[in-house]
C-alpha positions as CSV (number, residue, x, y, z in Angstrom):
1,X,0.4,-6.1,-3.8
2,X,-1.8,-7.4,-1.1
3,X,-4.7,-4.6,-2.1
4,X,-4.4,-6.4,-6.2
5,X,-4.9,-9.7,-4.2
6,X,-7.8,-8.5,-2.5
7,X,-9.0,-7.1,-5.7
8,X,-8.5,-10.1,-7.6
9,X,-10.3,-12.6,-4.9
10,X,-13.2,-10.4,-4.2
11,X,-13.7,-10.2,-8.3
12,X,-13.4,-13.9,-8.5
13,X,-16.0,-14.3,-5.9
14,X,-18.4,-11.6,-6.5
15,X,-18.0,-11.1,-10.5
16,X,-17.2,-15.0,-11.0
17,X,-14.5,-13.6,-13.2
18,X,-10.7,-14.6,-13.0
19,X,-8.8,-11.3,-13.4
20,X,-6.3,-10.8,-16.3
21,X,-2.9,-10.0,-16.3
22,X,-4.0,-7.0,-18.5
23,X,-6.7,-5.9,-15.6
24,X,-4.2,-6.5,-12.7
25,X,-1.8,-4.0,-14.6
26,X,-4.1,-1.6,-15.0
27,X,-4.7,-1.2,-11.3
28,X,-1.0,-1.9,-10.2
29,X,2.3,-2.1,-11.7
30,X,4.3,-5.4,-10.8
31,X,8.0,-6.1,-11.5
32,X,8.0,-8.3,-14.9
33,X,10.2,-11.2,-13.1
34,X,9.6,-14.9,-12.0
35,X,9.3,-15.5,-8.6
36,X,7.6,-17.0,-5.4
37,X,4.1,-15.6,-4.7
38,X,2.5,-16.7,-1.7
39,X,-0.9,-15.2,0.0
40,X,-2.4,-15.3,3.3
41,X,-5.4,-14.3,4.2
42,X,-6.5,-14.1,8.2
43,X,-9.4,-13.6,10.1
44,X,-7.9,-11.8,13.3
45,X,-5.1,-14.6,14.9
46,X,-6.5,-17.1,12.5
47,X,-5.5,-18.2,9.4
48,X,-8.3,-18.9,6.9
49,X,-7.0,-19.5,4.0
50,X,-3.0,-19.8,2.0
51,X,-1.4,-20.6,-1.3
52,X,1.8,-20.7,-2.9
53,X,4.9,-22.3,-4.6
54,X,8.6,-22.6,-3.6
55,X,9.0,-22.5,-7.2
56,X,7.1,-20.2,-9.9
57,X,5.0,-21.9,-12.1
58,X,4.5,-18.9,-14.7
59,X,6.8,-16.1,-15.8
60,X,5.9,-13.1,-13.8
61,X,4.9,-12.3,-10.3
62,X,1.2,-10.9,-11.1
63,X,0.5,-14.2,-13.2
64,X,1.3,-15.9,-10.0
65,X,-0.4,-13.7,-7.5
66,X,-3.6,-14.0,-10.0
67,X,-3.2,-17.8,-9.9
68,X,-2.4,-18.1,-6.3
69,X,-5.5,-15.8,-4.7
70,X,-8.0,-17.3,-7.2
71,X,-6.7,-21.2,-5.5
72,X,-7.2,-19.3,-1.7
73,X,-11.0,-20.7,-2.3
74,X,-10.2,-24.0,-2.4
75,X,-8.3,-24.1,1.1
76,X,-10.6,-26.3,3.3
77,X,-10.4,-23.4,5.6
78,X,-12.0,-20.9,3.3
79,X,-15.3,-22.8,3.0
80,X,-17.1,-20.6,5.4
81,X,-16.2,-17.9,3.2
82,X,-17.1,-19.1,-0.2
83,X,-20.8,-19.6,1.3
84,X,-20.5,-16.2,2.9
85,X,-18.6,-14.0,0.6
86,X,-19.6,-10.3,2.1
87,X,-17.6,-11.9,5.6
88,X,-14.3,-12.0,2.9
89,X,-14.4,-8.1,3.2
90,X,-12.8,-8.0,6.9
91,X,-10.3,-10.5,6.1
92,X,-6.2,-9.6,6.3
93,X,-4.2,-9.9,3.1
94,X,-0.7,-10.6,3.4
95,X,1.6,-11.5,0.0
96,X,5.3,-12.7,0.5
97,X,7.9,-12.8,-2.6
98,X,11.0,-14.4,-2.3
99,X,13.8,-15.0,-5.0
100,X,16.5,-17.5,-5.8
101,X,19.2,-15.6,-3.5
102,X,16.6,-15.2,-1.0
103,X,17.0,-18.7,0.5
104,X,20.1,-20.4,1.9
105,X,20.2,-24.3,2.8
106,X,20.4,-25.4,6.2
107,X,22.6,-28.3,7.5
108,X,20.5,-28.3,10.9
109,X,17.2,-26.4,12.2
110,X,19.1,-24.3,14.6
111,X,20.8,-22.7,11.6
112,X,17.2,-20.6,10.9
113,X,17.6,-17.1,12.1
114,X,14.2,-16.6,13.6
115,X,14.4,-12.7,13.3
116,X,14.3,-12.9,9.4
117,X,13.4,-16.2,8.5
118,X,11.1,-18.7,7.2
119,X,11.6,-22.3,7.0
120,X,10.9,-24.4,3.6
121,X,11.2,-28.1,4.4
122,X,11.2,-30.5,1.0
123,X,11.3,-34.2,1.0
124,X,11.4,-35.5,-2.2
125,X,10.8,-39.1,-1.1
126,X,7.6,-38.6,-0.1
127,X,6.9,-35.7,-2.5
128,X,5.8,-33.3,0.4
129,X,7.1,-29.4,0.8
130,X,6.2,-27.1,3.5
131,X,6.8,-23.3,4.2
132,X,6.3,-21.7,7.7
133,X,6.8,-17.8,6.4
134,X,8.8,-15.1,8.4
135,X,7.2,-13.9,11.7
136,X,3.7,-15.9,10.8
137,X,4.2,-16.9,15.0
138,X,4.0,-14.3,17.4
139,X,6.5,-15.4,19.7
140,X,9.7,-16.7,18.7
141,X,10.3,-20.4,18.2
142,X,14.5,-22.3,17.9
143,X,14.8,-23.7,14.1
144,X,13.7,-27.0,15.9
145,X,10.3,-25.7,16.6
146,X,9.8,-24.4,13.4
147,X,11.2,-27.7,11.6
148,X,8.7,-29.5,14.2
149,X,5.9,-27.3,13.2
150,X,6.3,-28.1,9.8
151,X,6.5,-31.7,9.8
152,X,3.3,-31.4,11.6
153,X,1.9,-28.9,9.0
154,X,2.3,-31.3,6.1
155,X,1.9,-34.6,7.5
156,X,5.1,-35.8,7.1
157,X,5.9,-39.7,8.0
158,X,9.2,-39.4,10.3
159,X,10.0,-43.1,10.7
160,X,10.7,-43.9,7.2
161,X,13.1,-40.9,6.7
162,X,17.1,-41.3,6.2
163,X,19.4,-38.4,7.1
164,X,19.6,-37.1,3.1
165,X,15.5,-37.6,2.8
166,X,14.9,-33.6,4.2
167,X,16.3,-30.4,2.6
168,X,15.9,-27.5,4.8
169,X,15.9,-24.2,3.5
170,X,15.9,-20.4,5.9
171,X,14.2,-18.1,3.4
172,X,13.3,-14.3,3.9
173,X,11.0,-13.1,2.0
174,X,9.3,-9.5,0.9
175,X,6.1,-9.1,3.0
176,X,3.0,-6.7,1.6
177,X,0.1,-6.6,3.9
178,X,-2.8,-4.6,5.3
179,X,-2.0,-2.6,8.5
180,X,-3.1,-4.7,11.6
C-alpha cells in the first residue's frame, strides 16, 4: 500500500493527474471496505508531510488512500517538496489502516499500551482531533506523554476544558511502509 501511495503522489506531482480508483486497482488490489487511511511521509528522522481521518470519508480504503496522498501537498511541511519535486523520490512512505474494533476508549492516559498503540485525542468542544500513530517515537513515552504530545500537536486550549470535554482513544493500527 505504501508503494500505490508513492505512485499516486509522484503522479499527482509529476503528471499533474489525480490517479483513479480504476488506475490504483490496476497496479494493486485493496480490500473493498471503509476504513482509516492515514500516510506519512519522512525525510530520514523527520516528518515532512501527513494526512488522514479517524473516520473514512468515502467507501473504500484506495478511495481514501488516493484522497489522503494527493492532500500530503498541502502540509506546510511539504512546501520544499512541491518546489522541488525530484527531492520527493528519497522520501519514506508509511500508510496505517485501522478499523472500528481497532480502537478502545481510554478512561486515563496511562491506559495506552505503548507497545501497540496510538493515541486519538477528540474534543468536540473545540472541534479539534489529534492522532499520535503506533511507534511514530523512537523511545517509549507513559500514555501521559503521548496525551501531552498531542495537546501540543493540535493546539489545544487546556484551561477552558471540563473533565467530559476529551475522549481518548488507544488505537493499533496496520502499518505498510518502505524498509528503513
Amino acid at each position: 500500500m505504501h508503494k500505490l501511495a508513492r505512485t499516486i503522489l509522484e503522479s499527482y506531482l509529476f503528471e499533474k493527474k489525480v490517479m483513479t480508483p480504476a488506475d490504483a486497482e490496476k497496479i494493486e488490489k485493496l480490500p473493498k471496505e471503509k476504513s482509516p487511511v492515514f500516510i506519512t511521509i519522512s525525510d530520514g528522522d523527520t516528518i515532512v508531510a501527513s494526512s488522514g481521518r479517524i473516520y473514512p470519508k468515502h467507501d473504500t480504503v484506495i478511495e481514501e488512500l488516493i484522497e489522503n496522498t494527493t492532500l500530503l501537498t498541502e502540509d506546510a511541511r511539504f512546501q520544499p517538496y512541491k518546489d522541488n519535486p525530484e527531492k520527493t523520490r528519497k522520501l519514506h512512505y508509511r500508510v496505517d489502516v485501522f478499523h472500528d474494533e481497532d480502537r478502545r476508549i481510554l478512561h486515563h492516559p496511562d491506559e495506552l499500551i505503548w507497545a501497540s498503540e496510538g493515541m486519538i485525542l477528540l474534543c468536540q468542544k473545540q472541534e479539534k482531533v489529534g492522532i499520535i500513530l503506533p511507534h511514530m517515537f523512537h523511545a517509549p513515552l507513559s500514555g501521559e506523554e503521548v496525551y501531552h504530545q498531542l495537546i501540543k500537536k493540535i493546539n489545544l486550549d487546556t484551561a477552558h476544558l471540563g473533565k467530559w470535554d476529551v475522549i481518548l482513544y488507544g488505537v493499533k493500527t496496520e502499518v505498510f511502509e518502505d524498509e528503513k
